[in-house]
DRENMI-14443 format. One line per field, with one value per residue (C-alpha): residue number from 1; residue in one letter; x, y, z. Coordinates in steps of 0.02 Angstrom, whole numbers. Example, Ala and Ser with C-alpha at 12.3 -4.5 7.8 and 13.67 -1.06 7.14 Angstrom:
REM residues 2
lumgu	c(1 2)
voke	c(A S)
xx	c(615 684)
yy	c(-225 -53)
zz	c(390 357)
This chain:
REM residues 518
lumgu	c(1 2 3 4 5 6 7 8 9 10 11 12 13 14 15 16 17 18 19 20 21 22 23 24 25 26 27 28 29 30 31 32 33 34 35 36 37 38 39 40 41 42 43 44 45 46 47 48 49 50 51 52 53 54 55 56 57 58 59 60 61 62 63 64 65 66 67 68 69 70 71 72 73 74 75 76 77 78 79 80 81 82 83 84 85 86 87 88 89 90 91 92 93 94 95 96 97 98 99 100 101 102 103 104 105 106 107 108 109 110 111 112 113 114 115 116 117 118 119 120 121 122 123 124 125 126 127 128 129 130 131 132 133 134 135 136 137 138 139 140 141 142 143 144 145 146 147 148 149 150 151 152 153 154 155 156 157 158 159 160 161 162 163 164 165 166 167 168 169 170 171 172 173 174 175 176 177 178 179 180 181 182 183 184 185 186 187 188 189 190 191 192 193 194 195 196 197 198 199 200 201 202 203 204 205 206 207 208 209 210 211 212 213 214 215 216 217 218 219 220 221 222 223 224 225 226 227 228 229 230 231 232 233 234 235 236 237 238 239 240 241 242 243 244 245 246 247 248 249 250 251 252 253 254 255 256 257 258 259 260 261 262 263 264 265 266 267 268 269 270 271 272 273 274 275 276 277 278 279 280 281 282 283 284 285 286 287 288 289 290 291 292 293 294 295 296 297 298 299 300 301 302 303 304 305 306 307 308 309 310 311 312 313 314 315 316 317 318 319 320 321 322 323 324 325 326 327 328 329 330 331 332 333 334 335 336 337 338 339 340 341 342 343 344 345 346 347 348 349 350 351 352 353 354 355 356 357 358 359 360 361 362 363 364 365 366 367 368 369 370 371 372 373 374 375 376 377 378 379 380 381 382 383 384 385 386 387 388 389 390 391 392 393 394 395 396 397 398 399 400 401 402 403 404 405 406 407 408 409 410 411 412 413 414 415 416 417 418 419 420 421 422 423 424 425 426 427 428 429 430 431 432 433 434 435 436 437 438 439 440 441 442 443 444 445 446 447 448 449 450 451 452 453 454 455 456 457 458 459 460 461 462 463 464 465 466 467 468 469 470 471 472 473 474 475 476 477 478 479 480 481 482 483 484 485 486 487 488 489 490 491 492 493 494 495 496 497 498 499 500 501 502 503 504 505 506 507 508 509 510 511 512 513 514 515 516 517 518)
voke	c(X X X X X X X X X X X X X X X X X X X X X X X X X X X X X X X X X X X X X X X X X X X X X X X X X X X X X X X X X X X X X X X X X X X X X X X X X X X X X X X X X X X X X X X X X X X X X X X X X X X X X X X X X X X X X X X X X X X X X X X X X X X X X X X X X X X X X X X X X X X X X X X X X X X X X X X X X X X X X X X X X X X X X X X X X X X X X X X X X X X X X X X X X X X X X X X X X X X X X X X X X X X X X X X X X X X X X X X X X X X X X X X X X X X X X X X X X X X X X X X X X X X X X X X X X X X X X X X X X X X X X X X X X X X X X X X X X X X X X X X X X X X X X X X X X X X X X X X X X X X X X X X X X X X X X X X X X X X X X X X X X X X X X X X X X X X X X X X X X X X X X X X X X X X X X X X X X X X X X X X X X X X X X X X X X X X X X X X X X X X X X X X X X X X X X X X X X X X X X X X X X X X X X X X X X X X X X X X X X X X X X X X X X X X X X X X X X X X X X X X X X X X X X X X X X X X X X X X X X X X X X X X X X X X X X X X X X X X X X X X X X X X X X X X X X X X X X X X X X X X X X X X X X X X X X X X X X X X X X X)
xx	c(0 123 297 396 512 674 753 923 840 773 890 1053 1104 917 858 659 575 447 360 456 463 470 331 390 433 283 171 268 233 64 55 132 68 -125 -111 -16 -135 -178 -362 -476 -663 -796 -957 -1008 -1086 -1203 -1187 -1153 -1243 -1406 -1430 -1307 -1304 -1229 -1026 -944 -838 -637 -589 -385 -321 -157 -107 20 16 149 181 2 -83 -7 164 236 280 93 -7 -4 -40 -205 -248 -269 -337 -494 -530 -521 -664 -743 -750 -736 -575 -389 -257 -78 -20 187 227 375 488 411 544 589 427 405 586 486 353 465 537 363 282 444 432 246 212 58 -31 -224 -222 -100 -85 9 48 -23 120 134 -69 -61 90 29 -134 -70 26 -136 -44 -230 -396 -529 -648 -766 -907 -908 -887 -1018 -1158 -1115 -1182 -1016 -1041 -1222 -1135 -970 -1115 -1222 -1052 -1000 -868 -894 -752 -626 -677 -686 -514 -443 -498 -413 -457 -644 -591 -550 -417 -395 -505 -468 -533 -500 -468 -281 -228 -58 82 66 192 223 320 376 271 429 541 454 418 618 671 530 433 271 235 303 184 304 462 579 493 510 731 722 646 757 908 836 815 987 1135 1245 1169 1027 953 817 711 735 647 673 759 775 632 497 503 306 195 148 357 358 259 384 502 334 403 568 468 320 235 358 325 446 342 213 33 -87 -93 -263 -273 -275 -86 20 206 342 351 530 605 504 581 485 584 754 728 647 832 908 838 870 1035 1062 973 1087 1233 1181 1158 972 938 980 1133 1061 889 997 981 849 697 542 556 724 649 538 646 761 606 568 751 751 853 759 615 512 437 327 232 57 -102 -218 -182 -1 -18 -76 67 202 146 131 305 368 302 359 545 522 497 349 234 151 149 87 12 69 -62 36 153 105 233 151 -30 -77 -15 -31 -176 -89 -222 -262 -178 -299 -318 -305 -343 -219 -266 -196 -326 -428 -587 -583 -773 -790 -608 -681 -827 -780 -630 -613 -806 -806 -680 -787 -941 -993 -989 -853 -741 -714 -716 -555 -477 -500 -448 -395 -411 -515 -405 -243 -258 -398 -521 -677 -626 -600 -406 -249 -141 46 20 124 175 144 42 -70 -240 -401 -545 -714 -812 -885 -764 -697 -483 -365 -218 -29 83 168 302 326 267 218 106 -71 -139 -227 -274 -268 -261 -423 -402 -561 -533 -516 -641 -745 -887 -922 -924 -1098 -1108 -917 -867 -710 -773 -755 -579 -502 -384 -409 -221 -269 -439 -341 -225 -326 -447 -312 -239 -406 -469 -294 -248 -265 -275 -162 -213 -166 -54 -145 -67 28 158 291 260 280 451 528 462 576 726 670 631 794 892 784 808 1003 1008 916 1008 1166 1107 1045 1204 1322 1391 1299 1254 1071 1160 1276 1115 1007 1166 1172 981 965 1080 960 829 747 723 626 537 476 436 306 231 210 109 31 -27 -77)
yy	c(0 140 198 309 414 496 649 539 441 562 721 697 883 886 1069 1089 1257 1363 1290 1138 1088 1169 1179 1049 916 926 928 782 703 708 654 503 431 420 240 262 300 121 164 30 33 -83 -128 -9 142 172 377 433 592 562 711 665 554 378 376 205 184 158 -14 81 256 300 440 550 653 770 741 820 669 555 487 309 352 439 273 292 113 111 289 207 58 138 231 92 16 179 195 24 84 -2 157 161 272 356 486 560 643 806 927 834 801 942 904 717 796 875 697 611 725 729 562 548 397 508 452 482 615 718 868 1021 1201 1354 1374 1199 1206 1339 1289 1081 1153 1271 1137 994 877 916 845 1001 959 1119 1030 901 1016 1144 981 906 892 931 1092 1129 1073 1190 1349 1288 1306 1481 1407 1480 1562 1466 1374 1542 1572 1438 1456 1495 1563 1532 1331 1237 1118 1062 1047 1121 1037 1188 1374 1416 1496 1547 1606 1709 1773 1679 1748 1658 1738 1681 1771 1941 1937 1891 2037 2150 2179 2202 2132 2242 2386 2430 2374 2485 2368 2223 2241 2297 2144 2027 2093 2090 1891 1853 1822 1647 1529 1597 1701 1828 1747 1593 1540 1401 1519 1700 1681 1544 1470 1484 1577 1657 1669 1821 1707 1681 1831 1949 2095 2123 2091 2216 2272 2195 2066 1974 1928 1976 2069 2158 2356 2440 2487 2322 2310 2175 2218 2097 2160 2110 2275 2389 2485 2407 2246 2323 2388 2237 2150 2297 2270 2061 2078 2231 2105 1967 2055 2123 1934 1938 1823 1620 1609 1443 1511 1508 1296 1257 1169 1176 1040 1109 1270 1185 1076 1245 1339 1171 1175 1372 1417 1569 1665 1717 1593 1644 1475 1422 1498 1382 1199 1236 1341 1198 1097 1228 1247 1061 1028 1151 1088 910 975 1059 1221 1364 1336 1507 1599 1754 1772 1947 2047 2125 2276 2460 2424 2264 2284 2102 1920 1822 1706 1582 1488 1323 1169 1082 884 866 732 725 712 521 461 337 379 558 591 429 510 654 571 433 507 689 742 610 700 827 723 799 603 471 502 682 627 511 653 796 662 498 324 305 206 275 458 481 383 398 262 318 327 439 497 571 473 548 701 897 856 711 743 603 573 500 332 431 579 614 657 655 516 517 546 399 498 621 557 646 767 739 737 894 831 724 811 920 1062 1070 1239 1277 1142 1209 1090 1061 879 831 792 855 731 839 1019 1052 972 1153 1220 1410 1456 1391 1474 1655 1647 1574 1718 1850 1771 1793 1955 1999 1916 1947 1793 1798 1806 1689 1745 1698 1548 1610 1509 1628 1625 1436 1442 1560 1586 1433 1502 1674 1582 1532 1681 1795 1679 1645 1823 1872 1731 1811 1970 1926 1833 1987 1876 2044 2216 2267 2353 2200 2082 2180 2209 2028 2009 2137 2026 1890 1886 2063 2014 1842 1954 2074 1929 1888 2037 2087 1904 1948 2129 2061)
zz	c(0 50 -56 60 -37 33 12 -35 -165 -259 -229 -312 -374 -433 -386 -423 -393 -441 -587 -560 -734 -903 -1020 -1171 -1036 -948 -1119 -1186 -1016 -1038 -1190 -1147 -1003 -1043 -977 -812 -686 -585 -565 -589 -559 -509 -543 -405 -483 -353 -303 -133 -172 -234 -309 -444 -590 -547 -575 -565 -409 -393 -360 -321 -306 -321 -218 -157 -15 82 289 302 319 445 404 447 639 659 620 422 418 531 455 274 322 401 248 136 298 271 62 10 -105 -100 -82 -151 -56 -109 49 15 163 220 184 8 -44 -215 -275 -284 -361 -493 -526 -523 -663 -762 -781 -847 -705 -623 -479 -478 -322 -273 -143 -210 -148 -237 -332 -398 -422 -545 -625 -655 -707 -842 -902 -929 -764 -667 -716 -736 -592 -616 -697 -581 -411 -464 -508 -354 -157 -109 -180 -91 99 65 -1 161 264 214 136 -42 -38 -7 -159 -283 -232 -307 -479 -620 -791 -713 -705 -554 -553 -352 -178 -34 111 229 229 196 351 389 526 658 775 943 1083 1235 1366 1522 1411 1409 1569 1611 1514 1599 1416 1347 1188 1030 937 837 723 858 1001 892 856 1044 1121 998 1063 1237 1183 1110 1226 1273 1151 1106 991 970 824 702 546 391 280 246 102 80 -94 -110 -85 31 40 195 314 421 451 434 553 429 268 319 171 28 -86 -170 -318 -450 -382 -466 -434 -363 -572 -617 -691 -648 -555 -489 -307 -283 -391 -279 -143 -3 -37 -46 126 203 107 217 369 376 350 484 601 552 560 772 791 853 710 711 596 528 476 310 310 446 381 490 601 645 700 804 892 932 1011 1116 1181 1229 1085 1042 1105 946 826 658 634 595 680 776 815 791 944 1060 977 1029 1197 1217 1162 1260 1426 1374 1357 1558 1484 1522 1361 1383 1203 1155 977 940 812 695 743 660 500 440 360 380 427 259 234 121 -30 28 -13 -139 -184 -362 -465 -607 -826 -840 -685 -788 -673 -628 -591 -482 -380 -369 -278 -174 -131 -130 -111 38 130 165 177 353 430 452 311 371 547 500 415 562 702 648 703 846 982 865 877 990 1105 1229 1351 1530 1552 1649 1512 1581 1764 1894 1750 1771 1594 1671 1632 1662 1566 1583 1494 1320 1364 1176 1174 1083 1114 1159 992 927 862 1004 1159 1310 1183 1108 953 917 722 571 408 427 567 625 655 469 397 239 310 508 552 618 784 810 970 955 957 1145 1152 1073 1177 1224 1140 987 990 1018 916 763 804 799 642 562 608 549 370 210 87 -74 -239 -389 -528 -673 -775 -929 -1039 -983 -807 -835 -915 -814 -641 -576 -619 -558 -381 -379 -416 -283 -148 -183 -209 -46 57 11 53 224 287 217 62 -55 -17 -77 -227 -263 -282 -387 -486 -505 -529 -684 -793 -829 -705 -723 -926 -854 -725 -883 -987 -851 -832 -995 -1005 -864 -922 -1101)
């Protein structure tokens, strides 16, 4: 059933960004693979939504999915299995490592072997879909009960978003969300601070934070490779963007040869160079950063709103630490946290079955029952239980619970922490489970800070699919983010880099634009 894929296998000098790859290999791809997907389909053609016309159902699905949806450690195994009790369907399942997991996308589509579902970023989305890799669901999400529970939810939106050219090509299950600021509440209070208003505040309380071994504020990287790429140094980047936006008159500009980002450039590497910033934020990957902020390494952490909260605090406790974080609304300088697009299932142009995918599988995720269930909170007696039990006996984190008492279980992979979600944050959810058994189990953190993310954000906005966007973007990925990594450790000055940039890269930037304004 599973194919786990590691960074080592599938790395080897391979660099895949951006649109990951070029326009003639990914047409030639689909040209020829129309018989690689694995689907096969019964004699099932009953509909789970009456409403519809009948659509056979999947005897397999292929499918590949990022360290979203629980990985090896996390119960994988029992995960899958229930939805195959739940759907009737046999999964393949590939789950590449986390952190490595689009370079293995790259690979994947370059070589025309496409599995039937796969989970990609907004940046990927657009890309695979302007290049034929996705199936064109629109026809069969706008006929469908799926459709009528996401309208009934409020949800509307969240779908709208995610169209493109007036098609839609993926499913979000849940609203994007994004980062928000944390600060350690026992550090303030150690240095005798309130939280920051202001940038000033901000530099003042890093320094405050940096001394023997520790540092003021970490992240993984200078620049996020995707959209939406500030999200996690949001009080240096303020109101730059490093890519293309369209102008309050409608024109199309690539944010990164604006002023506002050559002084946010400024500012990281003034920061770096005073030392309040982790000198490996130029290598860390996420679960590095984490692991620092557990072990007291630094005292400011831009990470995911929400559920991610509880996790934080959690982990911190577990490591003998005070788990107390404050979720900081944004200082005066920066307009709005990002609210990234949401990360949609598609079903890709070789899947022999797309309509009956797009039912049994994707539609059921959100079917407001057991499927969805599985997906917010996982395998009961796995990930979460109602049986009367002591979890952390004899621990500052013990905590009892009742006969029918819904919770969420110990962690396989980090114990001494709960579970706080599957794949679906219930917090986030573009349908509301009926019934929720898990809607009072939200811890108040989470609540605050997802509410002061919200009331806060502002979602990003697709860049329209064009050929040359396509072709070039990648590359321009690349170069920025070399180009502002060398800025930010002192390797460039902010003249030296956009020196460099305006030999090749401003020309694919224009190209773009000129697409984009056609």
């Amino acid at each position: 059933m599973f194919n786990d894929i590691s960074r080592r296998d599938f790395l080897k000098g391979m660099v895949v960004s951006g649109a990951a790859v070029g326009s003639a290999g990914l047409l030639s791809a689909c040209g020829s693979s129309s018989s690689s997907s694995s689907t096969s389909t019964s004699s099932d053609s009953t509909s789970t939504d009456s409403t519809e016309s009948s659509i056979t159902k999947p005897d397999t699905i292929t499918v590949m999915v990022d360290g979203t949806v629980f990985t090896e450690a996390n119960g994988r195994e029992e995960f899958w299995n229930k939805c195959e009790e739940l759907t009737g369907i046999h999964y393949e399942v590939t789950q590449p490592d986390h952190d490595a997991y689009y370079d293995v996308v790259g690979q994947t589509i370059a070589t025309g072997d496409w599995p039937d579902v796969i989970i990609l970023s907004a940046t990927y989305y657009v890309s695979y879909a302007n290049e034929g890799v996705l199936w064109d669901m629109t026809d069969a999400y706008e006929s469908s009960a799926l459709k009528e529970r996401i309208d009934a939810a409020g949800s509307t939106s969240a779908v709208e978003g995610m169209y493109i050219n007036g098609r839609l090509y993926g499913m979000p299950v849940t609203r994007g969300n994004g980062c928000i600021t944390y600060i350690k509440q026992a550090w303030l209070d150690a240095c005798g601070l309130d939280a920051p208003t202001n940038y000033e505040e901000y530099l003042d309380m890093l320094t405050a934070f940096t001394g023997d071994g520790t540092y003021g504020v970490s992240a993984a990287g200078f620049i996020g490779s995707d959209s939406p790429y500030v999200n996690y140094l949001p009080e240096f980047y303020q109101d730059a963007w490093p890519s293309f936006y369209q102008k309050d008159d409608g024109t199309w500009a690539d944010g990164f040869e604006e002023d506002s980002m050559k002084e946010a450039l400024q500012r990281i590497a003034d920061a770096y160079a005073s030392g309040v910033i982790d000198p490996t934020t130029l290598t860390n990957g996420t679960k590095d950063c984490r692991n620092k902020f557990y072990s007291e390494e630094f005292g400011v952490f831009t990470y995911w709103a929400g559920t991610w909260s509880t996790n934080l605090t959690n982990n911190l406790v577990n490591n003998g630490v005070d788990g107390e974080l404050l979720a900081l609304p944004p200082i005066d300088e920066v307009p709005y946290y990002w609210d990234r697009l949401p990360i949609p299932w598609c079903i890709t142009s070789t899947c022999s079955n797309p309509e009956g995918v797009f039912e049994y599988f994707v539609s059921a995720m959100l079917d407001a029952g057991d499927v969805e269930l599985l997906f917010t909170y996982g395998v009961e007696g796995v990930h979460w239980s109602t049986a009367a039990e002591t979890l952390y006996e004899g621990t500052d984190s013990e905590v009892s619970y009742e006969e029918g008492e819904f919770h969420m279980l110990d962690n396989l992979e980090t114990p001494g922490t709960q579970y706080t979600k599957a794949h679906i944050d219930p917090m986030l959810a573009l349908v509301a489970i009926e019934d929720d058994p898990g809607a009072d189990t939200i811890a108040e953190g989470a609540r605050t800070a997802q509410q002061t993310f919200n009331e806060n954000s502002k979602t990003v906005a697709i860049v329209p699919a064009t050929d040359e966007y396509s072709e070039y973007n990648g590359s321009l990925v690349t170069t920025k983010n070399e180009l502002i990594a060398n800025v930010a450790i002192g390797e460039m000055t902010v003249d030296e880099a956009y020196t460099e940039y305006a030999k090749e890269a401003q020309a694919w930037s224009q190209l773009i634009v000129d697409s984009l304004n056609a």
